[in-house]
C-alpha positions, 0 to 999 in steps of 0.5 A: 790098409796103406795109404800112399802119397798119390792118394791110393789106397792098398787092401794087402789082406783080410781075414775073416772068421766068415764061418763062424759069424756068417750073419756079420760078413766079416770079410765084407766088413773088414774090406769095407771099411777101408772103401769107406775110408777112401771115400770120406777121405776123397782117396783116387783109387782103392787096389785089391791088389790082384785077382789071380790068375784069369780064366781059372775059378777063384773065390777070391776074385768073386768076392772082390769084383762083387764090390765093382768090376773096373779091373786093371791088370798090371802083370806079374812081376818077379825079382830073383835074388839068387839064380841058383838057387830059384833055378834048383828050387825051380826044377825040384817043385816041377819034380814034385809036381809031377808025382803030385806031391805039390 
């Protein structure tokens, strides 16, 4: 996990093969470890980075808020590179959508 110069620390991904070693919680282990980190390191804030989209059920989000529930939503935010290009890719997944093939 990331560390920045203001003290914070970052979770961008964790991965764990929950399934197969259900009695170790690797997901829990490998979120841990950066808590456990910014604790002994007297780090600000530790960032999920994100919980999805609210009010829409999530498994992620449940597993997150279960390590605390003090949440701040700081929006969504999109840089577009290539207005033609987003604007086509744009109309067709909507198309596709609609015959649910998305």
């Amino acid at each position: 996990a990331p560390v920045t110069s203001g003290r914070n620390i970052y979770e961008w991904y964790v991965f764990g093969l929950d399934e197969q070693y259900k009695k170790k919680y690797p997901s829990v282990l490998a979120t841990w470890a950066p808590i456990d980190y910014a604790l002994e390191n007297e780090l600000k804030h530790f960032d999920f980075m994100g919980l999805g989209t609210p009010l829409r059920p999530y498994g992620v989000r449940d597993f997150k808020l279960h390590f605390g529930k003090n949440t701040t939503n700081p929006g969504r935010f999109s840089k577009i590179n290539n207005k033609a290009l987003y604007f086509v890719t744009e109309i067709s997944y909507n198309i596709l959508r609609l015959f649910n093939k998305v």
